[in-house]
Backbone as CSV, one residue per row, in Angstrom:
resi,resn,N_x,N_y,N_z,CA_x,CA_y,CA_z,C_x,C_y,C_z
1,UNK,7.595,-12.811,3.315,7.009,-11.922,4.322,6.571,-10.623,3.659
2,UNK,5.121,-10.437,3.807,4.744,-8.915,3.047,5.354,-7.625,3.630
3,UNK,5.877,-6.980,2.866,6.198,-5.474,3.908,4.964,-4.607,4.036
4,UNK,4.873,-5.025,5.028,3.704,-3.719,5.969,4.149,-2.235,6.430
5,UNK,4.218,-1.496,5.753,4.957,-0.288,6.195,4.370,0.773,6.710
6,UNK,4.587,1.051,7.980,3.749,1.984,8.588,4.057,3.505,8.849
7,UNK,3.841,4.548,9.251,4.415,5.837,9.404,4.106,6.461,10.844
8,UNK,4.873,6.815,11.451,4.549,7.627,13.044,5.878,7.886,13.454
9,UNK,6.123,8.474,14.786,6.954,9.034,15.291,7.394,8.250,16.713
10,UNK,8.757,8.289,17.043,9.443,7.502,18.242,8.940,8.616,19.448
11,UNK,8.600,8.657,20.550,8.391,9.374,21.481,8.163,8.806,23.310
12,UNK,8.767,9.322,23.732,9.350,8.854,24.854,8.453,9.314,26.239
13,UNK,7.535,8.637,26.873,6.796,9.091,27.745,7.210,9.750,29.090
14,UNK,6.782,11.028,29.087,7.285,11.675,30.777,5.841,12.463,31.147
15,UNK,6.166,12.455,32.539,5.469,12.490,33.671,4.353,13.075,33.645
16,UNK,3.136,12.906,33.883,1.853,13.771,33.004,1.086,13.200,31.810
17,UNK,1.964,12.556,31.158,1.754,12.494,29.805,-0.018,10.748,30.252
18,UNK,-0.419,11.484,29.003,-1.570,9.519,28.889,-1.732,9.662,27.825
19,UNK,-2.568,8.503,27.619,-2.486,8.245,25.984,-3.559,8.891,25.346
20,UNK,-4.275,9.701,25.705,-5.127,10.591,24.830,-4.221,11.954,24.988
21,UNK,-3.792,12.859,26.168,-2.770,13.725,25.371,-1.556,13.762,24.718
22,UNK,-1.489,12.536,24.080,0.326,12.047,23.425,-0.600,11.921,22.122
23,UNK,-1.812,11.368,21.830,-2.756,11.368,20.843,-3.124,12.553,20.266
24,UNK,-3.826,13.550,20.827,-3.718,14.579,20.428,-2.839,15.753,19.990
25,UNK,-1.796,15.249,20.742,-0.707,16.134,20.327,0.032,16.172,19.135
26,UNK,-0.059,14.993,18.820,0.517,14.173,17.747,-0.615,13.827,16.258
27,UNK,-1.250,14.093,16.687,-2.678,13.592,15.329,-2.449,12.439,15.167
28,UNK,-2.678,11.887,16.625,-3.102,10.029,16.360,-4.323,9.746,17.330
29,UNK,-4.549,8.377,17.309,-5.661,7.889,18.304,-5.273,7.213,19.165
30,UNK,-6.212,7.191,20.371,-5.699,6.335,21.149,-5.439,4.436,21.167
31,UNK,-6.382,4.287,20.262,-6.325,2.671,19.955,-5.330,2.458,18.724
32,UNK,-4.938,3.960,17.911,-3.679,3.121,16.918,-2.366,3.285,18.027
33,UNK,-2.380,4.037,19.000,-1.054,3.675,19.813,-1.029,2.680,20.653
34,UNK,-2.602,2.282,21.217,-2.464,0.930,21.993,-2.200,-0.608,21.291
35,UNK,-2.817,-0.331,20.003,-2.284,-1.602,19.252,-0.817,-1.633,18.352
36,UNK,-0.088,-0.154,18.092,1.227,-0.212,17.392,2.535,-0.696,18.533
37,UNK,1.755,-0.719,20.106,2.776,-0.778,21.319,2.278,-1.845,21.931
38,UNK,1.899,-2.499,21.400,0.780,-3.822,22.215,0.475,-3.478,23.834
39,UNK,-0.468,-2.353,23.874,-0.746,-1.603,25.475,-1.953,-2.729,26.014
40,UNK,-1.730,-3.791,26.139,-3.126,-4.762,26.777,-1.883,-6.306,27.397
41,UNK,-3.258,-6.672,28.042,-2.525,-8.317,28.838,-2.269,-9.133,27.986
42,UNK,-1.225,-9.586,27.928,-0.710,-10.174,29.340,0.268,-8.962,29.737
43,UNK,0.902,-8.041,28.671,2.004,-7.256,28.865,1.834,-6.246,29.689
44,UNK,0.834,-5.741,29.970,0.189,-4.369,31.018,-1.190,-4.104,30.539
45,UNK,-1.630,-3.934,31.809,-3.486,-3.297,31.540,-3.130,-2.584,30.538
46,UNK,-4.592,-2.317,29.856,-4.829,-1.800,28.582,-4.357,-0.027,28.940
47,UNK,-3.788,0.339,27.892,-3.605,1.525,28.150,-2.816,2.091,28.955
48,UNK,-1.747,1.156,30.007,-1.105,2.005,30.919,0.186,2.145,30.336
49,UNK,0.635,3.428,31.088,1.994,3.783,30.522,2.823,4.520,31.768
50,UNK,4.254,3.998,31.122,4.948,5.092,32.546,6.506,5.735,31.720
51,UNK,6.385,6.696,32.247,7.681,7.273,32.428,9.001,6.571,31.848
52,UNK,9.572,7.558,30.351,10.453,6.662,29.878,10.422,5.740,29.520
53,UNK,8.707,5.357,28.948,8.270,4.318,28.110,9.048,5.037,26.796
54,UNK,9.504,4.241,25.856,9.150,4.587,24.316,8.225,4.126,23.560
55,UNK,7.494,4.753,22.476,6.253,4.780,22.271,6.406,4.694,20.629
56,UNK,5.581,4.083,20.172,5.584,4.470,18.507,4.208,5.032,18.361
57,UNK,3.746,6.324,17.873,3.008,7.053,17.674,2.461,6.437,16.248
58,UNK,1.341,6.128,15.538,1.233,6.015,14.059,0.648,7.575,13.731
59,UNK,0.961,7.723,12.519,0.677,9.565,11.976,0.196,9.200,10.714
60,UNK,-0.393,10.229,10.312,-0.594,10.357,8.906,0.588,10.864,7.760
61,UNK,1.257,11.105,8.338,2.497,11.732,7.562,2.631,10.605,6.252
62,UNK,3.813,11.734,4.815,3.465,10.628,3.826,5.072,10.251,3.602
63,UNK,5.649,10.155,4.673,6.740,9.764,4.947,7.106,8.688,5.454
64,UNK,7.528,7.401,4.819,8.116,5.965,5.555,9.004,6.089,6.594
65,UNK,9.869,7.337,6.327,10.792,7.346,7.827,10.746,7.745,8.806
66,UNK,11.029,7.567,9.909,10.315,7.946,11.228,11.329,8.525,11.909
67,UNK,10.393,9.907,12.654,11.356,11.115,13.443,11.080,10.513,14.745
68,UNK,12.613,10.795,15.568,12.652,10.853,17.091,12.508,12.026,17.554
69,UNK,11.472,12.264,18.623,11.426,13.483,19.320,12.036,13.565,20.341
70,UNK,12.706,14.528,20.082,13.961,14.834,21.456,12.997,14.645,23.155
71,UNK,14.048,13.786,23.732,12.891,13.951,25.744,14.071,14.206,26.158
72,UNK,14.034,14.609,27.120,14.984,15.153,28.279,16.260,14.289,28.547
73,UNK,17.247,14.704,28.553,18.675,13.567,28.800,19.323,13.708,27.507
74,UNK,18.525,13.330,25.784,18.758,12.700,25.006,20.137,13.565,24.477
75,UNK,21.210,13.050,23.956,22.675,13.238,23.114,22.034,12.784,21.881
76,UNK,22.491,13.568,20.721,22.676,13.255,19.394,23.620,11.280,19.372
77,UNK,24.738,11.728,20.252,25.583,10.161,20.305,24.598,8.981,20.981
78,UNK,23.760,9.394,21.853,23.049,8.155,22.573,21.884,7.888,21.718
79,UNK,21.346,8.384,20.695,20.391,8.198,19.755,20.718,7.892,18.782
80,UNK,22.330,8.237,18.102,22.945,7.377,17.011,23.145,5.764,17.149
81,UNK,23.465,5.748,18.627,23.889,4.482,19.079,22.167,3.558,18.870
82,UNK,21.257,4.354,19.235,19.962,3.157,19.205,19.622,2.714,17.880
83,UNK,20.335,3.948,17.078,19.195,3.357,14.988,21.260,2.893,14.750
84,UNK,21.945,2.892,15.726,23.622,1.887,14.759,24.020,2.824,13.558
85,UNK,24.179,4.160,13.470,24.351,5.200,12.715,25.338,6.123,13.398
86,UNK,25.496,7.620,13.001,26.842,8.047,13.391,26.188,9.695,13.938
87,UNK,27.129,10.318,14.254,26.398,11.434,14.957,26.419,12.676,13.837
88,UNK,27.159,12.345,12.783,27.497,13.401,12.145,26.628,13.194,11.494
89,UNK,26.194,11.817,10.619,25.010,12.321,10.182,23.875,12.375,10.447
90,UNK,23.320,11.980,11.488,22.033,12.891,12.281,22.193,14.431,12.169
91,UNK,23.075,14.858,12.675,23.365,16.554,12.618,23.456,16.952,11.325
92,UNK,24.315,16.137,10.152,23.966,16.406,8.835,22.529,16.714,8.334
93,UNK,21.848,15.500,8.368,20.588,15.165,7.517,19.670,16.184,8.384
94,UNK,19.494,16.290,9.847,18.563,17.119,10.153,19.352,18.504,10.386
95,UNK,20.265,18.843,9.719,20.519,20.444,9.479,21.198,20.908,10.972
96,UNK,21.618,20.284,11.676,21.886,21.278,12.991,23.276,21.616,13.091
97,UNK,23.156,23.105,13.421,24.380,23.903,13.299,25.244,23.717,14.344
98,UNK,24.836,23.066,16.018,25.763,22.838,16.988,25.286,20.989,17.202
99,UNK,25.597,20.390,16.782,25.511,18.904,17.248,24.920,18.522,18.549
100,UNK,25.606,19.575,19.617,25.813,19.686,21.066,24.318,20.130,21.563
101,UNK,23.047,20.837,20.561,22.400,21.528,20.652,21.176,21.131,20.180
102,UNK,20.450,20.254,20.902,19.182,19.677,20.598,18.045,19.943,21.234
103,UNK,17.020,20.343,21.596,15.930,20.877,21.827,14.599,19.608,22.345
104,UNK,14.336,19.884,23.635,12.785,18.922,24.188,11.761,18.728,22.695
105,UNK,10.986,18.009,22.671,10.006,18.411,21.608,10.817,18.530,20.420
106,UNK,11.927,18.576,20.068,12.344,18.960,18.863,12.609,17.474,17.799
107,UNK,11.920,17.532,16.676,11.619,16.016,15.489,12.907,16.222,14.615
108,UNK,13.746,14.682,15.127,14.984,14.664,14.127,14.634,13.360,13.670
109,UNK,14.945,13.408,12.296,14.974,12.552,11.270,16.219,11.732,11.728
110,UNK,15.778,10.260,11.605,16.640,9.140,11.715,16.187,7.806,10.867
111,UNK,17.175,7.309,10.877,17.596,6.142,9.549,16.597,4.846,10.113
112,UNK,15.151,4.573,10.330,14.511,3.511,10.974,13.324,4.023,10.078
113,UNK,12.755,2.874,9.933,10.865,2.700,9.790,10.586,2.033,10.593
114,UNK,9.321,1.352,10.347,8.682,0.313,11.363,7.776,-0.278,10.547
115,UNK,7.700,-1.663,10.786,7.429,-2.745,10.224,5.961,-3.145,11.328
116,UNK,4.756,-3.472,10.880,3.454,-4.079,11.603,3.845,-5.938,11.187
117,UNK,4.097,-6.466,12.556,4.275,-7.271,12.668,3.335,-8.159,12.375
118,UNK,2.938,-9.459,11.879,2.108,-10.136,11.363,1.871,-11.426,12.168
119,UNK,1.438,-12.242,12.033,1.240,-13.535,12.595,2.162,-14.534,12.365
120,UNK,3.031,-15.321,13.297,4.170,-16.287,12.864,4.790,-15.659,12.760
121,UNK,5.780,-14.430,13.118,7.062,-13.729,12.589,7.884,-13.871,14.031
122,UNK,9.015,-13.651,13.520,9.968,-13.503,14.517,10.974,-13.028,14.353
123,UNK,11.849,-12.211,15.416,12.594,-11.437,15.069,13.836,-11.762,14.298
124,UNK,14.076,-13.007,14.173,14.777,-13.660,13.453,14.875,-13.616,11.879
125,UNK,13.541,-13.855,11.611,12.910,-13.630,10.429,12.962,-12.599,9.845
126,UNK,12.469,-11.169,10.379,12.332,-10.319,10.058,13.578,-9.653,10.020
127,UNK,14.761,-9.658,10.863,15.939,-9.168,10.372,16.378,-9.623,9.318
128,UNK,16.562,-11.340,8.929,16.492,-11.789,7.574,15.914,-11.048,6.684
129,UNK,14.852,-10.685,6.476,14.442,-9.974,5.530,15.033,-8.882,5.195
130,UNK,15.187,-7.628,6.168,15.345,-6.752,6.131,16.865,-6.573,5.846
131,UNK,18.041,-7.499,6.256,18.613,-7.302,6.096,19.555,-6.734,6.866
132,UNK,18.869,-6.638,8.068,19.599,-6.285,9.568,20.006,-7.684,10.682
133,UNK,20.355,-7.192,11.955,20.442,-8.066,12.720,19.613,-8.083,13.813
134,UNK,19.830,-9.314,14.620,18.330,-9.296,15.419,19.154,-7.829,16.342
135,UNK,20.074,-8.029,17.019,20.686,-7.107,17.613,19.993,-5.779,17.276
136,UNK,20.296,-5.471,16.223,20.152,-3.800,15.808,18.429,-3.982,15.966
137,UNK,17.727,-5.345,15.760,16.101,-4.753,16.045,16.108,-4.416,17.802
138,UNK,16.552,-5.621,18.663,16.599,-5.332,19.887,17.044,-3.801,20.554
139,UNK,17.980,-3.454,20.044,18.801,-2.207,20.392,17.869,-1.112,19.831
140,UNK,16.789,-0.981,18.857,16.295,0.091,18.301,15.003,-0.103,19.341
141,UNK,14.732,-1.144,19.516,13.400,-1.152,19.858,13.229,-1.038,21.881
142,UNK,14.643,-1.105,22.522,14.544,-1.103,23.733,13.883,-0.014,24.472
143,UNK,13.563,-0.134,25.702,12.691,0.280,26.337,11.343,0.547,26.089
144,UNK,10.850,-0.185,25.208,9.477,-0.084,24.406,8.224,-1.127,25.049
145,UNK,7.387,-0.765,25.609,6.616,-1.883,26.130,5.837,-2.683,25.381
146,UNK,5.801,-3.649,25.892,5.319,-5.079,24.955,6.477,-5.586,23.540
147,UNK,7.488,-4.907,24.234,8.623,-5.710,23.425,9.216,-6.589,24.064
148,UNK,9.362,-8.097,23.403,10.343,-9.039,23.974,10.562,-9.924,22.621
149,UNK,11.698,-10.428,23.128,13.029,-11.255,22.415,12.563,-12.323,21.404
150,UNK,11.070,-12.838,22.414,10.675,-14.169,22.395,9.238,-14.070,21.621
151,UNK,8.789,-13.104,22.185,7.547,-13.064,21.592,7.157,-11.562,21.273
152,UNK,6.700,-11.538,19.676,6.043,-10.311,19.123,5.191,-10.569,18.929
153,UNK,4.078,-9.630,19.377,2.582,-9.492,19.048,2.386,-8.801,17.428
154,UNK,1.059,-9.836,16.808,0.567,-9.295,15.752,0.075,-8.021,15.851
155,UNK,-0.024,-7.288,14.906,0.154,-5.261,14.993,1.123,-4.689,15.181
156,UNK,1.649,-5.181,16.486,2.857,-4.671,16.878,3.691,-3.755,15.821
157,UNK,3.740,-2.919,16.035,5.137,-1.723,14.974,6.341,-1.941,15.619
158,UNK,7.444,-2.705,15.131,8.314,-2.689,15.504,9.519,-1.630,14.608
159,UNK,10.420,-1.100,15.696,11.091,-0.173,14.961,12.167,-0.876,13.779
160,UNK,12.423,-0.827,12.670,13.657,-1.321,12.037,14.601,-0.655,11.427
161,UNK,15.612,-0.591,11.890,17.001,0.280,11.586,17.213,-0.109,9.842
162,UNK,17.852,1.333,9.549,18.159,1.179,7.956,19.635,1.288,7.823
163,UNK,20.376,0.344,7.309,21.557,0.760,7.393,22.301,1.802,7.081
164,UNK,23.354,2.172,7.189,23.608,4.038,7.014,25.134,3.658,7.061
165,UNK,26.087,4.503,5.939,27.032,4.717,6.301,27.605,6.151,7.073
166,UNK,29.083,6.331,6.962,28.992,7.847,7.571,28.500,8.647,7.231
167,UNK,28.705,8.461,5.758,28.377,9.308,4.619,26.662,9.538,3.914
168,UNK,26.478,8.538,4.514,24.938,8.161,3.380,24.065,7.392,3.762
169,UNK,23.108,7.728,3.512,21.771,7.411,4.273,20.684,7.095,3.312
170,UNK,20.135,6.000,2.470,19.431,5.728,1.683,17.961,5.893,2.280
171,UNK,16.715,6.790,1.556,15.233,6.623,2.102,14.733,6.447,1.266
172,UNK,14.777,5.999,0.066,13.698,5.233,-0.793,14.957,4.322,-2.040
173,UNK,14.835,3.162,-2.265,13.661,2.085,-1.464,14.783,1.852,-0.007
174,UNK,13.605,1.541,0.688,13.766,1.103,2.057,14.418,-0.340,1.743
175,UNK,15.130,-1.086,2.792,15.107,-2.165,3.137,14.013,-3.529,2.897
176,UNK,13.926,-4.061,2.481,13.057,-5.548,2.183,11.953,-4.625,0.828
177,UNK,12.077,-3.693,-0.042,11.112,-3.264,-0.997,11.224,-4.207,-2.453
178,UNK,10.458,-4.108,-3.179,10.309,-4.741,-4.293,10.587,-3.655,-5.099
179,UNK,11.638,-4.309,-5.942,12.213,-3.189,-7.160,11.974,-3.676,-8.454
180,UNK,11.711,-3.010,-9.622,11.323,-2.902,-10.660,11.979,-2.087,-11.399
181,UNK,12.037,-1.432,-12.746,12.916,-0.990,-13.270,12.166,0.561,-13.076
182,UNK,13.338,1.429,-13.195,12.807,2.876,-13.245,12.547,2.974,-11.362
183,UNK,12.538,1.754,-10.220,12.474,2.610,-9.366,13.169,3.571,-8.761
184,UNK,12.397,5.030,-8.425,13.113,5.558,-7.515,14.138,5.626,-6.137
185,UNK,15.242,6.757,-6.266,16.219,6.436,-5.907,16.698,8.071,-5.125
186,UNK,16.727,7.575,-3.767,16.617,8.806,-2.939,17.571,8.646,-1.540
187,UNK,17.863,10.292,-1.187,18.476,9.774,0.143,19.858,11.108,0.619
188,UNK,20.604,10.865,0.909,21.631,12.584,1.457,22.851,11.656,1.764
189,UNK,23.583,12.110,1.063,25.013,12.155,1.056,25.866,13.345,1.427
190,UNK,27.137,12.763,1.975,28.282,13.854,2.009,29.160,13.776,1.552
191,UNK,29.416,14.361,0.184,30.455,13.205,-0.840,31.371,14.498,-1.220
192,UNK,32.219,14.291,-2.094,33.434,14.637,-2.228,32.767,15.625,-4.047
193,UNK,32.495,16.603,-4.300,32.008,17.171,-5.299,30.331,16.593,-5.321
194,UNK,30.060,15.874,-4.960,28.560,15.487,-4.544,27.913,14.565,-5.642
195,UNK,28.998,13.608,-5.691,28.901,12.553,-6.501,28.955,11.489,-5.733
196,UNK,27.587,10.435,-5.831,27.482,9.373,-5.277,27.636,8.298,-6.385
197,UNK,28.282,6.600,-6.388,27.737,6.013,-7.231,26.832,4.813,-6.379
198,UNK,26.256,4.004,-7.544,25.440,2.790,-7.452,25.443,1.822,-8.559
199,UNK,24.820,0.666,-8.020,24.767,-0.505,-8.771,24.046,-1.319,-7.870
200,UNK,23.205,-2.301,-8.605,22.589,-3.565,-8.225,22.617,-4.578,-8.172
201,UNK,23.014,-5.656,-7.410,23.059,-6.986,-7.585,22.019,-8.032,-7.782
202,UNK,21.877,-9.131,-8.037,20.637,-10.296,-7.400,21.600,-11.142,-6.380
203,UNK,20.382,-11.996,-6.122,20.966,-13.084,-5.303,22.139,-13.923,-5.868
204,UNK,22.648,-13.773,-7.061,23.252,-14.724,-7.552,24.466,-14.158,-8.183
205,UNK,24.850,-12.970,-7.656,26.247,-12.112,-7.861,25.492,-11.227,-9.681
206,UNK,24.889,-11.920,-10.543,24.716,-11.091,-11.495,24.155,-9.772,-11.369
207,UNK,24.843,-8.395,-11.753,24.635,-7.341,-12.328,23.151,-6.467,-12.508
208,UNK,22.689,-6.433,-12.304,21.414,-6.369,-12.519,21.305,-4.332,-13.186
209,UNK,21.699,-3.708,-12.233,22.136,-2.134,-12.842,23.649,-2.111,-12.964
210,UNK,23.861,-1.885,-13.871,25.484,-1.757,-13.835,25.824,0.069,-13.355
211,UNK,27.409,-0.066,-12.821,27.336,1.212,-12.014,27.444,2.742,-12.498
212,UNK,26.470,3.662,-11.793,25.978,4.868,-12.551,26.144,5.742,-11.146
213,UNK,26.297,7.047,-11.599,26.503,7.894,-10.070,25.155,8.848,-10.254
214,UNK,25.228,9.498,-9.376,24.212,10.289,-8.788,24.517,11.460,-8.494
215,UNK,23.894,13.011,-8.363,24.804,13.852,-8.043,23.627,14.927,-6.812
216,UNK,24.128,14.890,-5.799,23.406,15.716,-4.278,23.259,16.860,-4.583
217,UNK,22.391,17.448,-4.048,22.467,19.055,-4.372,23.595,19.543,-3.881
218,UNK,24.124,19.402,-2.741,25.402,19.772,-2.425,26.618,18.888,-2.158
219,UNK,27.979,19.659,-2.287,29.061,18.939,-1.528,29.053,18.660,-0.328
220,UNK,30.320,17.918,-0.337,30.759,17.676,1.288,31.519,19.114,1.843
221,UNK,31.348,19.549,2.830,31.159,18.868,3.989,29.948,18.644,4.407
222,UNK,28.703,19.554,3.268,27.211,19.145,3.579,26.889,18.005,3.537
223,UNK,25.445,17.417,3.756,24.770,16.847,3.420,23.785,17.120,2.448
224,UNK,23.844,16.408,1.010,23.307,16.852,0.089,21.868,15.867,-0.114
225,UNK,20.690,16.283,-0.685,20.176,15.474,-0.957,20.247,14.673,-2.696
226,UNK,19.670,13.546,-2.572,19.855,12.868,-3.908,18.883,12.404,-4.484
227,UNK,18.363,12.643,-6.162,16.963,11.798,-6.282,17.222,11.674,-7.638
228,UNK,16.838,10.007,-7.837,17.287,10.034,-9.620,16.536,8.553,-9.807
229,UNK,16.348,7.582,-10.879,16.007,6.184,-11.151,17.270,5.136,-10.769
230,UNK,16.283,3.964,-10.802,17.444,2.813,-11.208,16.867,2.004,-12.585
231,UNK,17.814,1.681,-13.433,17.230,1.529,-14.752,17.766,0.068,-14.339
232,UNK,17.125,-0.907,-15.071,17.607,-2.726,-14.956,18.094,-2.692,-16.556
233,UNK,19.553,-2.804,-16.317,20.165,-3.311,-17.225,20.452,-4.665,-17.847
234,UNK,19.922,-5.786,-16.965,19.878,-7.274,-17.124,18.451,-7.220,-16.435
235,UNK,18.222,-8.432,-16.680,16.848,-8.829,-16.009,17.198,-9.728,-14.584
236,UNK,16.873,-9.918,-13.465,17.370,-10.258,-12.574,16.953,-11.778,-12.319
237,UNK,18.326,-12.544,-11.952,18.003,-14.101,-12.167,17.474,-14.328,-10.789
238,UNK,17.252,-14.174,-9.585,16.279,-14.322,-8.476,15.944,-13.561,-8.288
239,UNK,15.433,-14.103,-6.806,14.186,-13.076,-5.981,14.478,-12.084,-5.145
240,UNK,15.570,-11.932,-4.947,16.665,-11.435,-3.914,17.754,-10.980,-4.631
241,UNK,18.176,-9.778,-4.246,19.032,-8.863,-4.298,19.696,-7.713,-3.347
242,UNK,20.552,-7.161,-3.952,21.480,-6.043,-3.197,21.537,-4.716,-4.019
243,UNK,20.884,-3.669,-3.264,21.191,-1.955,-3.806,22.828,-1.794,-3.057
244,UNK,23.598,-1.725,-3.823,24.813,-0.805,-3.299,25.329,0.723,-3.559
245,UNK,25.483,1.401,-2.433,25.610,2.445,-2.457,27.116,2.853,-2.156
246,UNK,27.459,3.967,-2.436,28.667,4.199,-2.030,29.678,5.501,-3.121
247,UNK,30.874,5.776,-2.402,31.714,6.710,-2.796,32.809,6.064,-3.796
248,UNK,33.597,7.166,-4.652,34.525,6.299,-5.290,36.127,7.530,-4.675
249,UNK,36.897,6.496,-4.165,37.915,7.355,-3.749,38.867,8.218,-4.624
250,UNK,39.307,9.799,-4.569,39.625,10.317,-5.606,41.101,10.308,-5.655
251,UNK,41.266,9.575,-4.715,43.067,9.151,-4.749,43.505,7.849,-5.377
252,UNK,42.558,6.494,-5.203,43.144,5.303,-5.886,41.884,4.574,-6.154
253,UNK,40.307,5.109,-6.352,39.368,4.552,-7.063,38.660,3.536,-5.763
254,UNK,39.528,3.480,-5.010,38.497,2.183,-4.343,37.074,3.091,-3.582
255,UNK,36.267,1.659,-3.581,34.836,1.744,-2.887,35.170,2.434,-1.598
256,UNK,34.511,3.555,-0.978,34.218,3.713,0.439,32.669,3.741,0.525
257,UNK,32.404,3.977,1.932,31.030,4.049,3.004,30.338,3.204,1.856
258,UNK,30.405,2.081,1.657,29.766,1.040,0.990,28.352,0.457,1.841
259,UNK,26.992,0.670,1.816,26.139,0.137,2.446,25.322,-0.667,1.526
260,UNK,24.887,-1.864,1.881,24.111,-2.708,1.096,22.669,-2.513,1.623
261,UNK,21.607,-2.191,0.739,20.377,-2.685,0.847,19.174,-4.089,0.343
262,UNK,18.920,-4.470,1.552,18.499,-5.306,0.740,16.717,-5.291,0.331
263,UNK,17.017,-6.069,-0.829,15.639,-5.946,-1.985,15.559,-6.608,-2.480
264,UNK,14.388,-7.024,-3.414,13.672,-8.252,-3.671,12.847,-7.904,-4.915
265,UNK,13.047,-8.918,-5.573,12.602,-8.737,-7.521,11.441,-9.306,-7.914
């Protein structure tokens, strides 16, 4: 399955709103939001929208990860719960000093991209790939029109959750990317002196980076950011593999907030 990777923003339709001023507001068009939300029949006349729709906006931004804009109601906890992530680090990664204290209109960074759905896919499939579950696509993508279980439309942007521990939040490479040696290696931790480590697997348990740490601009209790290579220390015997991320405990060495990404050689 090719990764199609697209860029825009989650945004939640209220009262007033149509799809040329959610377009303009946003620096998109109206036909890349009617085809990233499949807005036509059989699912609803072309173009209609209501209230407490969620919406995927496409942007020009040169960012793979995609911000939720705060709508009315929204908790930091009820928006952790939709990308399967934690509240602390939403409030970490997007800097906020009261958790409790989120703002209409206001763009927080969360652990999802979105994938342009292709012809023959299914959500089945595509969590396979990615490395998620159909669950976590269903749960990210609810209340979204022209979403169903059974059938995804080609274009379609569907949202896809990135896995995240408490601690750590990987944004480059994404989920289902093709790795090579020297790729870049990015993302915010809250680590203990602000040392992260890593290592790589293949499909076949062999080694592929053997394990090397990383160091955040800051400690814990921040969220630091992180940016460094992955060098291939073996050559990788399949096509398929695992980025592992994670802490090393400073009391008896074991692995914590261990998240696997998955990737492909």
């Amino acid at each position: 399955m090719p990764m199609i990777q697209t860029k825009g923003l989650i945004y939640t339709v209220k009262s007033g709103d149509t799809l040329y001023s959610i377009a303009a507001r946003y620096g998109s068009t109206v036909a890349a939001i009617e085809s990233a939300n499949h807005l036509f029949p059989p699912v609803t006349d072309r173009g209609l929208i209501f209230p407490d729709d969620v919406l995927v906006i496409p942007t020009s931004t040169s960012d793979p990860i995609v911000s939720h804009i705060v709508t009315n109601g929204d908790t930091l906890m009820a928006i952790a719960q939709t990308f399967d992530t934690y509240v602390d680090l939403l409030a970490g990664v997007n800097k906020l000093a009261n958790p409790n204290l989120i703002v209409v209109g206001q763009r927080l960074l969360v652990p999802a991209f979105t994938y342009e759905v292709v012809s023959g896919d299914t959500l089945y499939a595509i969590a396979s790939v990615y490395g998620v579950t159909v669950s976590d696509l269903e749960e990210a993508n609810a209340d979204r029109p022209g979403f169903q279980r059974d059938v995804i439309w080609p274009n379609y942007q569907l949202i896809v959750p990135i896995p995240t521990s408490r601690n750590i939040f990987v944004t480059n490479p994404l989920p289902g990317s093709t790795i090579s040696n020297g790729q870049q290696f990015e993302g915010y931790a809250r680590a203990f002196e602000a040392v992260i480590n890593y290592q790589m697997r293949d499909g076949n348990g062999v080694v592929v980076t053997d394990e090397r740490y990383a160091m955040a601009d800051e400690g814990g209790p921040a969220y630091g950011v992180f940016s460094t290579t992955i060098p291939f220390d073996r050559q990788p015997t399949s096509n398929t593999g695992e980025l592992w991320v994670y802490t090393i405990s400073a009391k008896d060495g074991s692995i914590q907030d261990l998240i696997k990404i998955r990737v492909y050689f």
